[in-house]
C-alpha positions in Angstrom: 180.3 22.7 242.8 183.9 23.3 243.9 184.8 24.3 240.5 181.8 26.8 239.8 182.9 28.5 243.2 186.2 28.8 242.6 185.6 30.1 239.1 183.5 32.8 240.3 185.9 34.7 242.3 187.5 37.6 240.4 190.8 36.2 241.3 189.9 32.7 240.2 193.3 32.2 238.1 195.4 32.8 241.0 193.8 30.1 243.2 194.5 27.3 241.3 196.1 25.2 243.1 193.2 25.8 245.4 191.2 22.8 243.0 193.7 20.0 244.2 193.2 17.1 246.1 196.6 14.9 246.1 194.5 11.9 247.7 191.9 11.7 244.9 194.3 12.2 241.7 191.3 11.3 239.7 188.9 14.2 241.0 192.1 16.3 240.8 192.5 15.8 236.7 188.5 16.4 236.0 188.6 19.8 237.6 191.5 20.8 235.6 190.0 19.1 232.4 187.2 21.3 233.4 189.3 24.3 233.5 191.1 23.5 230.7 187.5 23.7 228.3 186.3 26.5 230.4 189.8 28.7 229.3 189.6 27.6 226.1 186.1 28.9 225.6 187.0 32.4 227.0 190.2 32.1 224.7 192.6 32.5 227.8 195.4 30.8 226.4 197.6 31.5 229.3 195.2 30.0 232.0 194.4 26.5 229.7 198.5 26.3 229.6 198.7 26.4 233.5 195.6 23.9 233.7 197.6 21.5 231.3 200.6 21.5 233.3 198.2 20.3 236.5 196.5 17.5 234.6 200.0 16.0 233.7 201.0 16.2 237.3 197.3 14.4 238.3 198.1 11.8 235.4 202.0 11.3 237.2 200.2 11.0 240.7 198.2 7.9 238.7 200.8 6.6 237.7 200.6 7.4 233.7 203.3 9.0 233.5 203.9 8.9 229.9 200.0 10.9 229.4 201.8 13.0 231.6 204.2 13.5 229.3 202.3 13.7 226.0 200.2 16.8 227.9 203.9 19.0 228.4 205.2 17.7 225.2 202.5 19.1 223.3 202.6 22.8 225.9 206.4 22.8 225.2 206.7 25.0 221.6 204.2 27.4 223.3 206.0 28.1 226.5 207.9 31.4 224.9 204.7 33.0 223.7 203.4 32.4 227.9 204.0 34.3 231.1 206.7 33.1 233.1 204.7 31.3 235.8 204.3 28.8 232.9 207.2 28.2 231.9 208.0 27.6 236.1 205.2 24.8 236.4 206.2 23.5 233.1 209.5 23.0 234.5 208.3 21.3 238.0 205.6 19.0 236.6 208.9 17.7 233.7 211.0 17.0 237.2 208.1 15.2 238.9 207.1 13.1 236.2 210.5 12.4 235.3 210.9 11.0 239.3 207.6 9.2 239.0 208.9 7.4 236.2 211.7 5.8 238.2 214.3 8.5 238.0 214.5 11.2 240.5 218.9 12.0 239.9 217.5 13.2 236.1 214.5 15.3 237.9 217.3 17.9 239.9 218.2 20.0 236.7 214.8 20.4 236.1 213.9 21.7 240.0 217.1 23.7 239.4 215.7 25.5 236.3 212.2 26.2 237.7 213.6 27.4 241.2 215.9 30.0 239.0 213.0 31.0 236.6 210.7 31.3 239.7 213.7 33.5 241.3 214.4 35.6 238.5 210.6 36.6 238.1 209.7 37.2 242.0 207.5 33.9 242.3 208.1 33.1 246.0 205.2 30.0 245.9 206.9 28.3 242.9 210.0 28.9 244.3 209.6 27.4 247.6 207.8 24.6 245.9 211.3 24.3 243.8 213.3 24.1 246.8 211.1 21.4 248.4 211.3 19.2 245.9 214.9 19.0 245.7 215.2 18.8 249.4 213.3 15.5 248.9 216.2 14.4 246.5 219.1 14.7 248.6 220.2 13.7 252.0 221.9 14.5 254.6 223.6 18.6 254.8 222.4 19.1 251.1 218.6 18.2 251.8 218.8 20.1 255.6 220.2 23.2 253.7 217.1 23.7 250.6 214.7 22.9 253.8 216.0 25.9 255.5 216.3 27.8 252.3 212.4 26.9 251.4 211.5 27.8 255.2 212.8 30.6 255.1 211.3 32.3 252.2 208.1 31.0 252.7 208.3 32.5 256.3 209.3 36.0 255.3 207.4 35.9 251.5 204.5 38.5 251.2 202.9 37.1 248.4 199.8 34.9 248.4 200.4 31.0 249.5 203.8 31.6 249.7 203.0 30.5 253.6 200.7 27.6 252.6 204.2 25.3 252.5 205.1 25.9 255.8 203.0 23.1 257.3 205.0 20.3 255.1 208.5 22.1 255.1 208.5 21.5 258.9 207.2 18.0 258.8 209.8 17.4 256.1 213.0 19.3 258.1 211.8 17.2 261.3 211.9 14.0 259.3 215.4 15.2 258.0 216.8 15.9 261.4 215.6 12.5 262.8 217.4 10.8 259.7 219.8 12.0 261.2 219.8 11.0 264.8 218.9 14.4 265.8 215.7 13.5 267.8 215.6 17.2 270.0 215.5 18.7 266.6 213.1 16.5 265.1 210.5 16.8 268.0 211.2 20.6 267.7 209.8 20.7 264.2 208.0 18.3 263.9 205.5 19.6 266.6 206.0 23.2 264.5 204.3 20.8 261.6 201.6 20.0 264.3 201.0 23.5 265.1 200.5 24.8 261.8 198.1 22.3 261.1 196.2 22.8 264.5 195.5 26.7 262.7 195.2 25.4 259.0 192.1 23.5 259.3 193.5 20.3 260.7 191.5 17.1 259.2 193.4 14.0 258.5 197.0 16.1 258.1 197.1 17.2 261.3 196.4 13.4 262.7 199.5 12.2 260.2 201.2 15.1 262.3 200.4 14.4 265.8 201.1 10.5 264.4 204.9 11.5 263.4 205.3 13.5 266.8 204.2 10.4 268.7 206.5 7.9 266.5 209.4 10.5 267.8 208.1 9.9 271.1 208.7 6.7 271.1 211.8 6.9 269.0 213.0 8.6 271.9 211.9 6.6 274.5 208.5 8.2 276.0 206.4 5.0 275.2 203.5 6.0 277.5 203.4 9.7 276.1 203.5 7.9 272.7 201.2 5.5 273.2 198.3 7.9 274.6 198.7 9.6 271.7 198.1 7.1 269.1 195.4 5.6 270.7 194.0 8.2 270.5 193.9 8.9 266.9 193.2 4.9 266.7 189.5 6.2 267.9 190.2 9.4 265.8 191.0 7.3 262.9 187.7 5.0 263.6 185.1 7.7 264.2 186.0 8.8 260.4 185.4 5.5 259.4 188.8 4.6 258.6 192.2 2.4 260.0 195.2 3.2 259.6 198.1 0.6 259.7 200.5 3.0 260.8 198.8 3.3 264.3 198.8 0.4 264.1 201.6 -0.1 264.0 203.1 2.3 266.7 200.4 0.9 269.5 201.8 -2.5 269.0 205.7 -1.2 269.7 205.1 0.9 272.5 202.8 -2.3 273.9 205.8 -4.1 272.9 208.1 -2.1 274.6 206.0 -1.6 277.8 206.1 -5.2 278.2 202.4 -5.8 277.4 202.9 -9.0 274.5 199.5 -9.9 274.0 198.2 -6.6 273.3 200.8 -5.6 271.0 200.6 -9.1 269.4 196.7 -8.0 268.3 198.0 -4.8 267.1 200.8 -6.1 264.8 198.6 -8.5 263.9 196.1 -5.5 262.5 199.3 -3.5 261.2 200.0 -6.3 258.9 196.8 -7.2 257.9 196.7 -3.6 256.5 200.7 -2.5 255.8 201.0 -5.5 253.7 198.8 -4.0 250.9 201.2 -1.7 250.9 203.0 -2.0 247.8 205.7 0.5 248.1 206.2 -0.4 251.8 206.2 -4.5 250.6 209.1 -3.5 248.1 211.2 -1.0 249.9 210.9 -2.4 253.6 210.7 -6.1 253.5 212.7 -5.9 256.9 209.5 -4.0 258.4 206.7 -6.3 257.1 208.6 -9.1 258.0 209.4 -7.5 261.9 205.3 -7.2 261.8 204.8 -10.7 260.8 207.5 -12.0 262.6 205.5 -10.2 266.0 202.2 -10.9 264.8 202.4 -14.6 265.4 
């Protein structure tokens, strides 16, 4: 039903992005399937281009990378015939396959290109998305500097969605600052994130807002503040039917902290039970998983 809607508006080409859901990949790459047969009925060879490029960044999100591929290899010889917004999310979806597939230093030329291409032809949405995603492969000055760049164009940009990044740009800069050491600047933007999603339509992104807020909290030494705050979303969490290890997880240290070792005992035990299924987080933080099992006992 989501797609039919969509599809009805007159301006249903320029909402595309609107068919995504980054937490269900799967559903994602049906609607743009969908798309895809729907645009090649009507012989819009512009719009079935732009739907190709989305299914290869669904199949990258799935991990199959090289489908991903396969779909821009076989757009590629078309991409001078297209409008330029192609050739833009051509560009992107090469740079974030190309990162999914284990190499993100080989994905910055392609950002590069796509954030000039989107410049060149007055695409402020592509553009900022550009910026963002070569933030997220630097550190330090470099990835502070495309934050600020992507805020602000996205907070002066009159063009449709342009504004939409402004909600993960913050949460991103806040997270940049605190790698940093810069907690006052973190907090700062990071409750900017929480505010945007407060009057975006909240749901579970505004919880992994006020969550990040609360860890900063904590990170800065306000353990009751903190902890409040994340037990709350525990019950927020639990009324939608879900856990999430990451409260978890921040409970049991401000417990912890606070002195209170049975209680945070129970809660690292619960942060294990569900972090450890964690792939990623088993790989890349042994050091964590091992602080939560080391607790947990």
């Amino acid at each position: 039903m989501l797609l039919l809607t969509l599809l009805s508006l007159t301006a249903w080409a320029a909402d595309i992005d609107a068919l995504w859901d980054y937490e269900q990949p799967v559903v994602s790459e049906k609607r743009f399937r969908e798309l895809d047969e729907r645009a090649g009925r009507e012989q819009d060879a512009a719009l079935q281009a732009e739907a190709r490029t989305q299914i290869a960044r669904a199949l990258g999100l799935q991990g199959r990378v090289a489908e991903g591929n396969q779909v821009l290899d076989a757009l590629q010889p078309t991409l001078g015939e297209l409008p330029p917004v192609i050739s833009v999310r051509y560009l992107l979806e090469r740079g974030r396959l190309i990162g999914s597939g284990g190499d993100p230093k080989k994905s910055w030329r392609w950002y590069r290109n796509a954030l000039l291409l989107a410049q060149r032809n007055g695409l402020d949405f592509h553009a900022v998305d550009a910026m963002q995603m070569l933030a997220n492969g630097e550190t330090g000055k470099a990835a502070l500097d495309w934050n600020l760049k992507a805020i602000a164009l996205a907070e002066r940009s009159t063009q449709p969605h342009a504004g939409d990044w402004l909600g993960s740009l913050y949460n991103n800069l806040g997270w940049v600052y605190r790698d940093q050491r810069d907690l006052p600047k973190a907090l700062e933007y990071l409750r900017k994130a929480q505010a945007w999603q407060e009057t975006h339509g909240g749901g579970k992104r505004l919880l992994i807002a006020r969550w990040s807020v609360a860890k900063l909290l904590r990170e800065s030494g306000e353990h009751e503040k903190a902890l409040t705050v994340q037990l709350d979303l525990e019950r927020a969490w639990n009324k939608l039917g879900e856990e999430d290890g990451y409260v978890y997880e921040e409970i049991a240290e401000n417990q912890y902290a606070l002195g209170r070792v049975d209680v945070a005992r129970s809660y690292f035990r619960r942060a294990l039970q569900l972090l450890s299924r964690d792939e990623w987080l088993v790989r890349n933080e042994a050091a964590r998983i091992a602080r939560l099992r080391q607790l947990a006992q």
